[in-house]
C-alpha positions in Angstrom: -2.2 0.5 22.7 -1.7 -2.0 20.6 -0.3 -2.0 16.8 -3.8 -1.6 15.3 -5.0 1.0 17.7 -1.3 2.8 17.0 -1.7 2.3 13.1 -5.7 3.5 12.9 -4.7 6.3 15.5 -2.4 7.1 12.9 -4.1 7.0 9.8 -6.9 9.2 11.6 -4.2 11.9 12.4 -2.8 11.9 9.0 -6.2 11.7 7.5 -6.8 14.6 9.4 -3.5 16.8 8.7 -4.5 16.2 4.6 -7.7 16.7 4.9 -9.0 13.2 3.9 -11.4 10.2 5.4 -9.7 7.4 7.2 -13.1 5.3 5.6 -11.5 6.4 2.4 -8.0 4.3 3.1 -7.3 0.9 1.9 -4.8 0.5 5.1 -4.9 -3.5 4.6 -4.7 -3.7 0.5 -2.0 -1.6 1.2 0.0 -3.2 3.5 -0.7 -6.7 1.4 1.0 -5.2 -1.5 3.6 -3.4 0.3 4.4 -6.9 2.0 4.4 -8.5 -1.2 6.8 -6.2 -2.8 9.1 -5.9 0.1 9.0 -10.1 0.2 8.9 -10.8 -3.7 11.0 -7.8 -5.4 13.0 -5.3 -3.3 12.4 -3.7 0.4 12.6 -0.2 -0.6 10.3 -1.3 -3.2 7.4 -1.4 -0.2 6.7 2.6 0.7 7.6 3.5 -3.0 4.8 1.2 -4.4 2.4 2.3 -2.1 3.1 5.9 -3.4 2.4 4.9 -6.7 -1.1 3.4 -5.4 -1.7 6.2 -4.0 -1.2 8.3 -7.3 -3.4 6.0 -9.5 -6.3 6.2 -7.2 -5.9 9.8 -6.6 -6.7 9.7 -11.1 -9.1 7.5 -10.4 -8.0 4.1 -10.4 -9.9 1.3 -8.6 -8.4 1.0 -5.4 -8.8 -3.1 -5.3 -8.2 -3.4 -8.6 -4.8 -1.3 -8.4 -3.9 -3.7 -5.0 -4.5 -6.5 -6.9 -2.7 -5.9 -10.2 0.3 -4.6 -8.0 0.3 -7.6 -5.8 0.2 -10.3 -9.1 3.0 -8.5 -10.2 5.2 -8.8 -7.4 4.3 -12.5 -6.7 5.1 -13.1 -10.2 8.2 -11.3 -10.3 11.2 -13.6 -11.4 14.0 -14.5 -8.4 16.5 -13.6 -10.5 15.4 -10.2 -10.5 15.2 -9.8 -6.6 17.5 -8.2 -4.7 
């Protein structure tokens, strides 16, 4: 099983376990901004921005729109203020 098949064989499970769609996940604008902010601002930045993704779309955010806001921020964040 490759790393695809292990990652959607995850999100269904955990889909599952909360009682959610796996149609409903943005599993790639998610990993593009946790990339972004684990590359551009801080590592532990990664799992905590996708957290806060996930709350904003869970009030009702645009899920794309939220992705790409996040993502502008982090490739615009100043090297001075990465760790």
């Amino acid at each position: 099983m490759g790393p695809a098949s292990a990652l959607d064989t995850w999100i269904a499970a955990a889909c599952d376990e909360l009682g959610l769609s796996p149609g409903d996940v943005e599993a790639k604008a998610v990993l593009d901004v946790a990339r972004d902010v684990a590359h551009n601002v801080v590592r532990p930045g990664a799992p905590v921005t996708a957290y806060l993704m996930g709350v904003a779309v869970g009030r009702g955010a645009d899920p794309a729109e939220v992705a790409g806001r996040l993502s502008s921020l982090a490739l615009e964040w100043p090297a001075d203020g990465r760790e």
